[in-house]
N, CA and C atoms as an extended XYZ file, in Angstrom:
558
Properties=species:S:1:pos:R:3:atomname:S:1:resname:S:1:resid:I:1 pbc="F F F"
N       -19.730       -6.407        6.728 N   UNK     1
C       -19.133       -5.216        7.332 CA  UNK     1
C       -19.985       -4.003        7.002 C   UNK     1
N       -20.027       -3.143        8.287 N   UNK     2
C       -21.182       -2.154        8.068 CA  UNK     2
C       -20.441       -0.787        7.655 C   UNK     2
N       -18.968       -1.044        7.471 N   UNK     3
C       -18.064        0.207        6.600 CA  UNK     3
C       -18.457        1.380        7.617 C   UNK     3
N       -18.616        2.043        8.804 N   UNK     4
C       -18.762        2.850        9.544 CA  UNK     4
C       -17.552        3.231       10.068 C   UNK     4
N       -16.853        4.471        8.974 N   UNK     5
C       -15.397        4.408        9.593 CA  UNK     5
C       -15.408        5.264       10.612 C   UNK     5
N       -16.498        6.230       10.758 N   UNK     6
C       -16.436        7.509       11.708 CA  UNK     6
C       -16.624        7.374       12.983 C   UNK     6
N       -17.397        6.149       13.039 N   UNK     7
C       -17.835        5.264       14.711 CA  UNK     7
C       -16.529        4.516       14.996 C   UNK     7
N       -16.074        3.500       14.279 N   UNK     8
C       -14.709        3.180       14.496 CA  UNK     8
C       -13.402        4.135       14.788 C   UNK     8
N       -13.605        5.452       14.091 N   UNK     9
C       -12.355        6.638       14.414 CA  UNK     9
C       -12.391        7.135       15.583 C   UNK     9
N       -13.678        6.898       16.296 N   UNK    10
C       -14.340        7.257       17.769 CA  UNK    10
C       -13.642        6.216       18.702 C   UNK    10
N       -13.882        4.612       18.531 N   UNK    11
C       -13.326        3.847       19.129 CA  UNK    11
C       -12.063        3.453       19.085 C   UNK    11
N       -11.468        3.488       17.892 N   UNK    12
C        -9.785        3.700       18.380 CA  UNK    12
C        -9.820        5.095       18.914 C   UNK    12
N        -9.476        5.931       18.351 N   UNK    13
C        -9.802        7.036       19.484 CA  UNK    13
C        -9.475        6.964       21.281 C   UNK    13
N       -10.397        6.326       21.487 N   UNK    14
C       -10.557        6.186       22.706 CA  UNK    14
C        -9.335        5.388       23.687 C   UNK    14
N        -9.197        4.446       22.493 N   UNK    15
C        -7.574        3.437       23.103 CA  UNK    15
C        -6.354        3.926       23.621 C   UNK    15
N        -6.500        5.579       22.972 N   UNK    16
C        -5.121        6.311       23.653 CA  UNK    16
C        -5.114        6.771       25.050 C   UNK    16
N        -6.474        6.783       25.698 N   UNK    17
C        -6.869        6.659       27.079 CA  UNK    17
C        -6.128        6.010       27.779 C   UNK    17
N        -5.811        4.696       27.048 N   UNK    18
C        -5.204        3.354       28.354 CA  UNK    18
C        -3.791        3.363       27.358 C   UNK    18
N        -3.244        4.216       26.947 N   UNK    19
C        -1.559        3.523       26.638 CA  UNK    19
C        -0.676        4.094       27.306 C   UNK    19
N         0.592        3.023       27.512 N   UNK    20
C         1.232        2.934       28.357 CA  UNK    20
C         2.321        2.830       27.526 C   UNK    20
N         3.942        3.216       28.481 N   UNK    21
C         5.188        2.513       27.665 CA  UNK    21
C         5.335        1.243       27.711 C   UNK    21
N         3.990       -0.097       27.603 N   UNK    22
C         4.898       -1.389       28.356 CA  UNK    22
C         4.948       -2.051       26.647 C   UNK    22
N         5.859       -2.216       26.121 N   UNK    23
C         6.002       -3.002       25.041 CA  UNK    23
C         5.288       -3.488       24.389 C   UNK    23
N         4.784       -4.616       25.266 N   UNK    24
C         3.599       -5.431       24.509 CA  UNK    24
C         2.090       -4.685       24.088 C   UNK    24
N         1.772       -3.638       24.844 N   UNK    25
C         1.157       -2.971       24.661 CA  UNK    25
C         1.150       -2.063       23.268 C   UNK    25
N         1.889       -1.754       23.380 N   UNK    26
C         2.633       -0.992       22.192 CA  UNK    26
C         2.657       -2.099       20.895 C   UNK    26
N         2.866       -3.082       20.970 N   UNK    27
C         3.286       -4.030       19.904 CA  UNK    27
C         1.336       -4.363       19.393 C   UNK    27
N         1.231       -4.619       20.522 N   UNK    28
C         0.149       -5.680       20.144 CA  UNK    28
C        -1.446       -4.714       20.092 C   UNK    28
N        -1.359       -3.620       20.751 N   UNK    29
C        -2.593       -2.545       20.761 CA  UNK    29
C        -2.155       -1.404       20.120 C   UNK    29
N        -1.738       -0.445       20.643 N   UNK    30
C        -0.863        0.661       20.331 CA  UNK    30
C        -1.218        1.081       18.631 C   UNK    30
N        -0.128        0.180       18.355 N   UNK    31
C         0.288        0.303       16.508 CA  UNK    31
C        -0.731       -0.631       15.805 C   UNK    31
N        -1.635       -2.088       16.401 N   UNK    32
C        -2.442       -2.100       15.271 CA  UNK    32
C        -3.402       -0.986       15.178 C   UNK    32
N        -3.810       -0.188       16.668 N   UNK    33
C        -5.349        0.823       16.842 CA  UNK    33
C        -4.733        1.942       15.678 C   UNK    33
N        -3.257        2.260       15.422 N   UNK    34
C        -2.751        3.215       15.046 CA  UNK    34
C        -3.218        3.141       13.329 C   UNK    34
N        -2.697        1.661       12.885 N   UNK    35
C        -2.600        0.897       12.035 CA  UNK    35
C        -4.018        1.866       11.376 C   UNK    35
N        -5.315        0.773       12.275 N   UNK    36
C        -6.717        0.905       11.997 CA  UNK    36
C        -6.762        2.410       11.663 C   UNK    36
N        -6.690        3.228       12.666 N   UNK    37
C        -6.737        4.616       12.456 CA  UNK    37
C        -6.472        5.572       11.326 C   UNK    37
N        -5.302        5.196       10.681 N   UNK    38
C        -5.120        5.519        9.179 CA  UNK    38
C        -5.850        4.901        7.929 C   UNK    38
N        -6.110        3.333        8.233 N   UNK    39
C        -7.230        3.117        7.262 CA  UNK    39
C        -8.267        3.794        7.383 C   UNK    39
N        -9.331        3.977        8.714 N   UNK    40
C       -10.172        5.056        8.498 CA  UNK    40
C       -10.198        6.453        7.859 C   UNK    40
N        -8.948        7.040        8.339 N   UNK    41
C        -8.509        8.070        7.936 CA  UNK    41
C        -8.473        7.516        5.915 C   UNK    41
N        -7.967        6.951        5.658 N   UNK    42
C        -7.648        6.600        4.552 CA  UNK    42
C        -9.234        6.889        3.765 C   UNK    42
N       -10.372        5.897        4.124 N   UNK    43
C       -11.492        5.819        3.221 CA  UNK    43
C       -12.028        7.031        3.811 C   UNK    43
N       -11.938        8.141        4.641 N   UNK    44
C       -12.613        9.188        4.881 CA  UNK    44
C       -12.424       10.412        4.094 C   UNK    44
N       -11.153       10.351        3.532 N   UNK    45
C       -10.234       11.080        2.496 CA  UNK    45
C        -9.682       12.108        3.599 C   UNK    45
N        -9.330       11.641        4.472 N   UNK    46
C        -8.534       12.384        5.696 CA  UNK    46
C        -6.947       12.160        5.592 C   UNK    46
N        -6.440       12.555        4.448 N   UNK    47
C        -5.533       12.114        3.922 CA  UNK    47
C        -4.359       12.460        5.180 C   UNK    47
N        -3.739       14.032        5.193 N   UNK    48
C        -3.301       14.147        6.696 CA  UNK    48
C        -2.892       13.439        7.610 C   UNK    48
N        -4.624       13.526        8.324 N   UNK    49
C        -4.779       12.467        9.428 CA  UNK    49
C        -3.798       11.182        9.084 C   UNK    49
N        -4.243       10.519        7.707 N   UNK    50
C        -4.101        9.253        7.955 CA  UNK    50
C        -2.141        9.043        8.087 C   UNK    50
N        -1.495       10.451        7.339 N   UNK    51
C         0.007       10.051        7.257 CA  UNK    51
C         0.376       10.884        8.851 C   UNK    51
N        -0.309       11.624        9.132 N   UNK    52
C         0.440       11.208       11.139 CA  UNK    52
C         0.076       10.283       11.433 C   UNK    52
N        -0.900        9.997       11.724 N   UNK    53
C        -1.113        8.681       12.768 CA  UNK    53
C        -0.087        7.320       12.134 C   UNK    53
N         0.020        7.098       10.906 N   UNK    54
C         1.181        6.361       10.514 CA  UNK    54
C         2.911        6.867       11.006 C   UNK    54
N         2.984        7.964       11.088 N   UNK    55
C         3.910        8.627       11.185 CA  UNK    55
C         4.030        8.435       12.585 C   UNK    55
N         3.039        8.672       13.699 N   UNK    56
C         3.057        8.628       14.804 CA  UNK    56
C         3.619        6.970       15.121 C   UNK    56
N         2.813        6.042       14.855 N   UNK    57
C         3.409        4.587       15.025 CA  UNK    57
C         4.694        4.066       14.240 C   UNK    57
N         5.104        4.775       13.470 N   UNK    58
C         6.373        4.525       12.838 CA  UNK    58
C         7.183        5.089       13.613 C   UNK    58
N         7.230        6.046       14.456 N   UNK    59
C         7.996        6.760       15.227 CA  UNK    59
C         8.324        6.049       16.852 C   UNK    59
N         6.901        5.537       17.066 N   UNK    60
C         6.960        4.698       18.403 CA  UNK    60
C         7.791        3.499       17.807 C   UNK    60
N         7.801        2.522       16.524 N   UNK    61
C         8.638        1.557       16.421 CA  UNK    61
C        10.012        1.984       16.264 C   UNK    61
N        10.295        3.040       15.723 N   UNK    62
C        11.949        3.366       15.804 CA  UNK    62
C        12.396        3.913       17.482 C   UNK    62
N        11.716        4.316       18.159 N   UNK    63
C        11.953        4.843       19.447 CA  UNK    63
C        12.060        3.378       20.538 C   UNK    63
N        11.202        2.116       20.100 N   UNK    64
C        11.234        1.113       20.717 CA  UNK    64
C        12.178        0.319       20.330 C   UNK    64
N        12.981        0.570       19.001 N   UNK    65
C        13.710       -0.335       18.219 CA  UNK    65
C        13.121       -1.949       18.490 C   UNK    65
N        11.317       -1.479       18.203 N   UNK    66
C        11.343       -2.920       17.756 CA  UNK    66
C        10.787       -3.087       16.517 C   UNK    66
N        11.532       -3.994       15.783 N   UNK    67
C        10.793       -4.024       14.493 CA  UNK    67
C        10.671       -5.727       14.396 C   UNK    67
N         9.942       -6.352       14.824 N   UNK    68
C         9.666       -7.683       14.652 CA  UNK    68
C         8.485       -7.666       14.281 C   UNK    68
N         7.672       -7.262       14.227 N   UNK    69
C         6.281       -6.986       13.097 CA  UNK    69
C         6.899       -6.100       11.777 C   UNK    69
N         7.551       -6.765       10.906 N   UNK    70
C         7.879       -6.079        9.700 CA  UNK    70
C         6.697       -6.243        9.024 C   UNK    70
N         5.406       -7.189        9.249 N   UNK    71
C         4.623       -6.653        8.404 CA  UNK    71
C         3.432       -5.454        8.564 C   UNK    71
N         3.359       -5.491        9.965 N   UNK    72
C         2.884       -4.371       10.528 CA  UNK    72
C         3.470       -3.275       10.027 C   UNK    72
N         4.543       -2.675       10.319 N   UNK    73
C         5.754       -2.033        9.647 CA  UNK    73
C         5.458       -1.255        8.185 C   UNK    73
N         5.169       -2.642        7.597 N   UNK    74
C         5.276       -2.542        6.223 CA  UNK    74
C         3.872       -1.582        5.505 C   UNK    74
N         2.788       -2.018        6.649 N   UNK    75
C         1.428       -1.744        6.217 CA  UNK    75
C         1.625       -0.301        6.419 C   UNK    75
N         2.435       -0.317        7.345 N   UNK    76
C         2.194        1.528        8.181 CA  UNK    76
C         2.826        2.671        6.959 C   UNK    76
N         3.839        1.903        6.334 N   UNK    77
C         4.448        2.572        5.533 CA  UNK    77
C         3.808        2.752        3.955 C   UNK    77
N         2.898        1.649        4.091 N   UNK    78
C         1.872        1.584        2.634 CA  UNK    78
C         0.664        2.207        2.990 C   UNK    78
N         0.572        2.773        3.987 N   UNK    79
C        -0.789        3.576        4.207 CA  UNK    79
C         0.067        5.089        4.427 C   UNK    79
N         1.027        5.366        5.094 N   UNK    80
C         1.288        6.749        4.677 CA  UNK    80
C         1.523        7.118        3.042 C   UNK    80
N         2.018        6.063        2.168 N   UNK    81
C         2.571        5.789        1.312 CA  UNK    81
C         1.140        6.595        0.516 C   UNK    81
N         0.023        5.646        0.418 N   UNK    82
C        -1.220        5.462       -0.210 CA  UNK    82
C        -1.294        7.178        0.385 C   UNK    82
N        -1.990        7.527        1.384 N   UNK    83
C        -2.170        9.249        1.857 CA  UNK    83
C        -1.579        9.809        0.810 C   UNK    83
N        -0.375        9.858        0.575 N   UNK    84
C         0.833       10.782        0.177 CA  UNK    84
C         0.625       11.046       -1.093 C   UNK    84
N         0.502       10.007       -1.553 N   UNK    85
C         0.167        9.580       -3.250 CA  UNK    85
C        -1.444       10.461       -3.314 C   UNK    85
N        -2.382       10.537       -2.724 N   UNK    86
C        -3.404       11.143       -2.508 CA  UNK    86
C        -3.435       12.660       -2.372 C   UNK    86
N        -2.569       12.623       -1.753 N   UNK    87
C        -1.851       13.924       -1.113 CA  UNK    87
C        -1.254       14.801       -2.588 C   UNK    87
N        -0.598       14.092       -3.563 N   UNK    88
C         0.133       14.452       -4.442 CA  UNK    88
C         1.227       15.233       -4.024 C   UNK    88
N         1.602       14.060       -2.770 N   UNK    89
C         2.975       14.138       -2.248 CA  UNK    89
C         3.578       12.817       -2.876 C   UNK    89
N         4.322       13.187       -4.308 N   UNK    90
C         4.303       11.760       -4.582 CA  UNK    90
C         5.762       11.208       -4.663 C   UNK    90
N         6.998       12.226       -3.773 N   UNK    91
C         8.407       11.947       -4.009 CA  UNK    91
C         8.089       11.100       -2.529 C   UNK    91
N         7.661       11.839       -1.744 N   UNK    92
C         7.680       11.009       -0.211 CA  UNK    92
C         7.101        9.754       -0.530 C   UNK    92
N         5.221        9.603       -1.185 N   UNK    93
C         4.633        8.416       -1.435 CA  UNK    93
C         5.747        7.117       -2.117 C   UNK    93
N         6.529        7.577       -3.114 N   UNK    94
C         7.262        6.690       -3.874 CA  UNK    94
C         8.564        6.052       -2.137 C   UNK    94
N         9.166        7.056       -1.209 N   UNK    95
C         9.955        6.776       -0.846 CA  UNK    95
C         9.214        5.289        0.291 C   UNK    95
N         8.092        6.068        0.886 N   UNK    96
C         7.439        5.251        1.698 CA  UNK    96
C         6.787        4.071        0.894 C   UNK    96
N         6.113        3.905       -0.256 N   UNK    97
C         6.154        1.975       -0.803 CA  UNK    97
C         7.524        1.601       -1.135 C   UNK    97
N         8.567        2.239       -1.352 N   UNK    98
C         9.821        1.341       -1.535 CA  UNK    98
C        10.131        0.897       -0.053 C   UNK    98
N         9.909        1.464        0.971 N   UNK    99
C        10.712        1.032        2.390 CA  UNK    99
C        10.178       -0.175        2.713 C   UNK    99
N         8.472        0.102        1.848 N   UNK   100
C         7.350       -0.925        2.391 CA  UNK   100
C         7.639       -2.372        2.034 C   UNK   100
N         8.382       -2.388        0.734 N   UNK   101
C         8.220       -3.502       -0.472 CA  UNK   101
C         9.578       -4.180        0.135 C   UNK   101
N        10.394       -3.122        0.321 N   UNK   102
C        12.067       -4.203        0.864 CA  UNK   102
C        11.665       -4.819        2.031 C   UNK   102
N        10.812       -4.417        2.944 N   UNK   103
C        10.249       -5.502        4.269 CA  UNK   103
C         9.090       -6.418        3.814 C   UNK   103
N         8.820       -6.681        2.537 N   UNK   104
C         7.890       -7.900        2.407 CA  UNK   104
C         8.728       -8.629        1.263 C   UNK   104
N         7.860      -10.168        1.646 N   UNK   105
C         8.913      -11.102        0.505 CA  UNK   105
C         8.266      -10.641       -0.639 C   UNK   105
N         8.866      -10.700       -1.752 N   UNK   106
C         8.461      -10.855       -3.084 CA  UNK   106
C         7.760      -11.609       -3.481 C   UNK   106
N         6.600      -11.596       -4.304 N   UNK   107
C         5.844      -12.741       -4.463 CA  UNK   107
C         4.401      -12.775       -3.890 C   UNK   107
N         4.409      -11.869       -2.422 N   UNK   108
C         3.904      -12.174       -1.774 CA  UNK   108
C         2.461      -11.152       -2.042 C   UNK   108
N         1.122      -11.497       -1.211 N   UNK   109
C         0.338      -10.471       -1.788 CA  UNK   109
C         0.344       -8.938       -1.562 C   UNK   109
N         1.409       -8.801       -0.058 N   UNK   110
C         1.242       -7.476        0.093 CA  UNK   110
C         2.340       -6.579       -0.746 C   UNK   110
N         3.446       -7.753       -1.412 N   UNK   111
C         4.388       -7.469       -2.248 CA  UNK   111
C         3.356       -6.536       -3.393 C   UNK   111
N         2.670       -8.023       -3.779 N   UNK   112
C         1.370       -7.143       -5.146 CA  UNK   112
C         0.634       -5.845       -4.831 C   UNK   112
N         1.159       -5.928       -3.846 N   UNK   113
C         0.018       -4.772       -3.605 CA  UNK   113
C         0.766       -3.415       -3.391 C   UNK   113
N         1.812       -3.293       -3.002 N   UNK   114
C         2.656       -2.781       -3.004 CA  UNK   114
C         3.177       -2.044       -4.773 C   UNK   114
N         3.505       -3.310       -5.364 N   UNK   115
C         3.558       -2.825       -6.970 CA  UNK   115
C         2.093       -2.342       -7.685 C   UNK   115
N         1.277       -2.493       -7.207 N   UNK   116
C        -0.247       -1.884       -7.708 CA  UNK   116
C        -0.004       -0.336       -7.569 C   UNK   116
N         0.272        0.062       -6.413 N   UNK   117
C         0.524        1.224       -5.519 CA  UNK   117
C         1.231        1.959       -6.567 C   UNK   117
N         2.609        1.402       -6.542 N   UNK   118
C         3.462        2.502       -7.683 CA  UNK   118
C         2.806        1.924       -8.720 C   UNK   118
N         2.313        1.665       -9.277 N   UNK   119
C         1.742        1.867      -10.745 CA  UNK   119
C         1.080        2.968      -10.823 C   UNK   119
N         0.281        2.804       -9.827 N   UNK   120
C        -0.964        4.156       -9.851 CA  UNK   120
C        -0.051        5.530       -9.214 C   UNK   120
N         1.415        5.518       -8.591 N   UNK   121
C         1.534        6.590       -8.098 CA  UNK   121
C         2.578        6.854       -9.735 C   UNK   121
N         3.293        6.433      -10.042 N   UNK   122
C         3.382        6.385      -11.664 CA  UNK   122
C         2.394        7.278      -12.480 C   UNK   122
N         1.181        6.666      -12.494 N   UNK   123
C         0.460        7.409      -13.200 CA  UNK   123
C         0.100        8.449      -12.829 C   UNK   123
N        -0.166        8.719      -11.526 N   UNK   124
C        -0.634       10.685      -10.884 CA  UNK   124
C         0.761       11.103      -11.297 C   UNK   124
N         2.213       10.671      -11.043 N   UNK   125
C         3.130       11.335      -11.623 CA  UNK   125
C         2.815       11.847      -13.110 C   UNK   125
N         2.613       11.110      -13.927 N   UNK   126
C         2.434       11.123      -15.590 CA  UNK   126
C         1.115       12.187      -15.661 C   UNK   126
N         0.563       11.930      -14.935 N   UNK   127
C        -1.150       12.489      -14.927 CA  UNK   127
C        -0.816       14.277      -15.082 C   UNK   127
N         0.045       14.216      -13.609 N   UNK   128
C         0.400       15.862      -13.305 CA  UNK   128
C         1.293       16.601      -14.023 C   UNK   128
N         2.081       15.298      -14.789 N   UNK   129
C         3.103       15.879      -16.066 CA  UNK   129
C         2.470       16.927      -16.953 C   UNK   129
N         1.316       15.961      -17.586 N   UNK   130
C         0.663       16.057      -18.705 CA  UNK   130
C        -0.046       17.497      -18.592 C   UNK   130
N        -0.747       17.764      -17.117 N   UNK   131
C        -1.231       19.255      -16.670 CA  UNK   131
C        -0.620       20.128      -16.592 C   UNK   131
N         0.758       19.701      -16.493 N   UNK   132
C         1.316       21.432      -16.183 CA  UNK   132
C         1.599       21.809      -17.779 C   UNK   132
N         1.879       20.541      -18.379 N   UNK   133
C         2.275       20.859      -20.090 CA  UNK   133
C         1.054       21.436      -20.502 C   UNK   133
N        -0.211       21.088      -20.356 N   UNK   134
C        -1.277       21.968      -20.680 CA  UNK   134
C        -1.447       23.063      -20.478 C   UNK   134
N        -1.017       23.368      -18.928 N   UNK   135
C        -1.281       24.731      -18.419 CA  UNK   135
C        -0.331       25.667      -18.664 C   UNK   135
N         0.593       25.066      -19.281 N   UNK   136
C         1.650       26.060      -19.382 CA  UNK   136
C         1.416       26.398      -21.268 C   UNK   136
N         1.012       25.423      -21.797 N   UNK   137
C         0.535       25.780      -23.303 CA  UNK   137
C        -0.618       26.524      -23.351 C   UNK   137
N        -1.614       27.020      -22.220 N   UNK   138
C        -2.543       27.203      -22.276 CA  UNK   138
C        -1.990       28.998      -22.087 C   UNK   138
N        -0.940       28.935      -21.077 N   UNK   139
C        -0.885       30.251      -20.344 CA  UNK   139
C        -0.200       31.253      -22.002 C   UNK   139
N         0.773       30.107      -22.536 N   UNK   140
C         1.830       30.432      -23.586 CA  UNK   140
C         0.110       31.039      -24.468 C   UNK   140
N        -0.453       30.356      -24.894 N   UNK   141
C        -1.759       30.592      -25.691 CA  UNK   141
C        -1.992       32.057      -25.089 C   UNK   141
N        -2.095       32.089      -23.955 N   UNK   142
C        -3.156       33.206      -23.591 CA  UNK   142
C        -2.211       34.590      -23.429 C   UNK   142
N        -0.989       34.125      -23.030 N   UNK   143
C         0.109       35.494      -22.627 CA  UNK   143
C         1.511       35.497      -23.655 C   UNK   143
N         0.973       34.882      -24.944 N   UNK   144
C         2.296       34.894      -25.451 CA  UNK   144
C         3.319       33.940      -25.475 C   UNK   144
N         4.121       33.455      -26.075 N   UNK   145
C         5.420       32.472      -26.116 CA  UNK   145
C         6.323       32.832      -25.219 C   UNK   145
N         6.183       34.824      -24.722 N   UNK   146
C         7.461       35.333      -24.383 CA  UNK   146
C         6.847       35.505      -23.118 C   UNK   146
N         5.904       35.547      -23.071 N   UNK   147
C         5.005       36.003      -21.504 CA  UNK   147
C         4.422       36.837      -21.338 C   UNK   147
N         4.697       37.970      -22.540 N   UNK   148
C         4.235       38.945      -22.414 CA  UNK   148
C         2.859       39.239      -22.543 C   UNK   148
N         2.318       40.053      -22.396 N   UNK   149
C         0.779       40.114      -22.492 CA  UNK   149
C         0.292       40.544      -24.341 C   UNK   149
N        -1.112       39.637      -24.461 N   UNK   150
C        -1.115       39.628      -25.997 CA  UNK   150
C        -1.175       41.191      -26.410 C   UNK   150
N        -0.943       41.031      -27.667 N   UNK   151
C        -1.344       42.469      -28.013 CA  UNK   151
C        -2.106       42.150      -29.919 C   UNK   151
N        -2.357       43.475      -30.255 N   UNK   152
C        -2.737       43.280      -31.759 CA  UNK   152
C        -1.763       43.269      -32.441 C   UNK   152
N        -1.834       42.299      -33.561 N   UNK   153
C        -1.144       42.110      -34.243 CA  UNK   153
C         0.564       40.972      -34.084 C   UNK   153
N         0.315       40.505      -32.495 N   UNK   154
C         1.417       39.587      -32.046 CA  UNK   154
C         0.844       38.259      -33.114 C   UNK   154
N        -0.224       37.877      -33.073 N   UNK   155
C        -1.177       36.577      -33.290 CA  UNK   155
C        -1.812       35.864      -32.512 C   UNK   155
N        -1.278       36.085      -30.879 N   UNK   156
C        -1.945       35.695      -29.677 CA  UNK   156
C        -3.035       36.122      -30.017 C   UNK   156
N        -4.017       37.167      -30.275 N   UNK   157
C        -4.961       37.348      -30.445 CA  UNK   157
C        -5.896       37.127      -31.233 C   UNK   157
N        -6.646       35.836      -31.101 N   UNK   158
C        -7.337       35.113      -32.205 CA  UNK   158
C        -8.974       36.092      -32.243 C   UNK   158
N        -9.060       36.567      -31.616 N   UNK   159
C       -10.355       36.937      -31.945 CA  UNK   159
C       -10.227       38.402      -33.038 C   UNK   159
N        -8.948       38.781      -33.076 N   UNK   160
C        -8.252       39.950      -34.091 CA  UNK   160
C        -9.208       39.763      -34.927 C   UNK   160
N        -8.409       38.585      -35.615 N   UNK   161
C        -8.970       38.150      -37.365 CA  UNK   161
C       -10.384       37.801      -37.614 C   UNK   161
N       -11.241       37.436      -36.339 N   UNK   162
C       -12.308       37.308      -36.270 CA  UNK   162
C       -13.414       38.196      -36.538 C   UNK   162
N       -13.033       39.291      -36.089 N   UNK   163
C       -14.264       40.358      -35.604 CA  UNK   163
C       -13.570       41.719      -36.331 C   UNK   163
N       -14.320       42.257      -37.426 N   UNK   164
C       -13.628       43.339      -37.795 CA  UNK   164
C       -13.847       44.529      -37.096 C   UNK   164
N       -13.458       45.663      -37.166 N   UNK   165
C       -13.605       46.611      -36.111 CA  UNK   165
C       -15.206       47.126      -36.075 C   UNK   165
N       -15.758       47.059      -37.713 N   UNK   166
C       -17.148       47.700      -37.779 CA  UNK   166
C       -17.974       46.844      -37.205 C   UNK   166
N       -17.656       45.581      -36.917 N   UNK   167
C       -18.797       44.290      -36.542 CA  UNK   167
C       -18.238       44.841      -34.741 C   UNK   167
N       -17.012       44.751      -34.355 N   UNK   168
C       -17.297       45.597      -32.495 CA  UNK   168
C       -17.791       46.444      -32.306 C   UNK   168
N       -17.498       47.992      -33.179 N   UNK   169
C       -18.558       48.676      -32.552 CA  UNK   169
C       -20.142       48.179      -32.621 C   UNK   169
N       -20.484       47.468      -33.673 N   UNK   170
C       -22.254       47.351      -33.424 CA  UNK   170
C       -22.281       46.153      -32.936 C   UNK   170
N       -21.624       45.386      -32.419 N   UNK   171
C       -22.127       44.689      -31.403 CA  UNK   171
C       -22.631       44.735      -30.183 C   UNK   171
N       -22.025       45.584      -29.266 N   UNK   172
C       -22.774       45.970      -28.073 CA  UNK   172
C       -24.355       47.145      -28.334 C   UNK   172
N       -24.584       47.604      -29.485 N   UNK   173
C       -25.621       48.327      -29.955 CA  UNK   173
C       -26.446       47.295      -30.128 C   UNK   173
N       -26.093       46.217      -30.785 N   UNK   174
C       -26.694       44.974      -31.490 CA  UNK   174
C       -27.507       44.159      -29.889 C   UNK   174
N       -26.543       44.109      -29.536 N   UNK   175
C       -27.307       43.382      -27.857 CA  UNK   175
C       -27.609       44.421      -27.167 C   UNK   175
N       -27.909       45.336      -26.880 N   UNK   176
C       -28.391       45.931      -26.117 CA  UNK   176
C       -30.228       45.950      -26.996 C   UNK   176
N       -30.211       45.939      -28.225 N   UNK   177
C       -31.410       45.910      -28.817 CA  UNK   177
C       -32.443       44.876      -28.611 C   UNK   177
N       -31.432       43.762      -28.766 N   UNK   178
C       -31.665       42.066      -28.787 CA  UNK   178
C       -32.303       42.157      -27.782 C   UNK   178
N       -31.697       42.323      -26.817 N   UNK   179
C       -31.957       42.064      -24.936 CA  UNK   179
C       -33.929       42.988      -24.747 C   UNK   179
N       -33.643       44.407      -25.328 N   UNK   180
C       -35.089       45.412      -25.326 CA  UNK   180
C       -36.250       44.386      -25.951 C   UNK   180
N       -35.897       43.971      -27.323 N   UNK   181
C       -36.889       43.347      -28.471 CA  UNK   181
C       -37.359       42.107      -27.129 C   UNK   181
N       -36.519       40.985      -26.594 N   UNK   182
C       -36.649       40.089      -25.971 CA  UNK   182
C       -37.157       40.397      -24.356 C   UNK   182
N       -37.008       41.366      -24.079 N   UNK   183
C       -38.033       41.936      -22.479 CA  UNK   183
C       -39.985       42.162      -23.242 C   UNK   183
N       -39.706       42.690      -24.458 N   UNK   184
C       -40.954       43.063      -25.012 CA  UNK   184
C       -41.900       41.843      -24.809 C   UNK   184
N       -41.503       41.175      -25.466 N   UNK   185
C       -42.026       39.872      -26.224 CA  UNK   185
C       -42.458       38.634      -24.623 C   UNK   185
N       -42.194       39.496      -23.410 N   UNK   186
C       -42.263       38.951      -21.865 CA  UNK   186
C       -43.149       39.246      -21.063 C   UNK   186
């Protein structure tokens, strides 16, 4: 396989030229080109893309009320699923692999694959936990416990105890010298 998803996004593409309302069409062209279309979308990081065009063929199977390709079905819902999770849309991602997993048997590989999915959307959950606890210890660090902005003598201000007042004023005297001595020497 020559992995050319952008030439392939061209040729499904093109399939919406010839669709029609006739069923079989729909069953058998329609929703796999749709299918295909989000995997491209998928490895292109066209994340978006890839949850309409799923969205779009999930919509033609509830409007046709046909669902006799539950595994078709199932895929459509594990590729918006996969987007979403990408997306760090991950309440929808979680809703779309559960719809996916109750239409496949257990056991089965797309079952596994399915539980792979929430593992990893599990972990961007845990992942994004862990960041906001940082960023919010980081902000607490930088603006205070209370929010307020640091000041001297709160303790937010670590560079206080660092730098006594006689070492700030001659510091910017100090580099401005540094910087002259070091043009010389050029």
């Amino acid at each position: 396989k020559e992995r050319d998803y952008r030439g392939a996004l061209d040729v499904y593409l093109t399939c919406f030229v010839a669709k029609t309302e006739d069923t079989d069409f729909t069953l058998h062209v329609f929703l796999p080109v749709m299918n295909n279309l989000a995997q491209c979308c998928l490895q292109l990081k066209m994340y978006h893309k890839a949850q309409q065009f799923c969205t779009l063929a999930l919509e033609e199977i509830h409007k046709s009320s046909n669902r006799q390709e539950e595994q078709l079905v199932a895929k459509l819902y594990f590729r918006r699923g996969r987007a979403e999770r990408l997306s760090a849309n991950y309440q929808q991602a979680k809703s779309d692999f559960e719809i996916a997993m109750n239409l496949l048997e257990k056991g089965s590989m797309e079952y596994q694959t399915g539980q792979r999915e929430m593992q990893l959307l599990q972990r961007a959950e845990n992942e994004e936990r862990r960041n906001e606890k940082r960023q919010e210890r980081s902000m607490q660090r930088l603006f205070g416990s209370n929010g307020n902005e640091p000041t001297p003598g709160n303790g937010s201000m670590k560079t206080e105890s660092v730098i006594s007042d006689s070492k700030r004023r001659e510091a910017p005297s100090r580099l401005y010298s540094d910087c002259r001595e070091n043009a010389r020497t050029y």
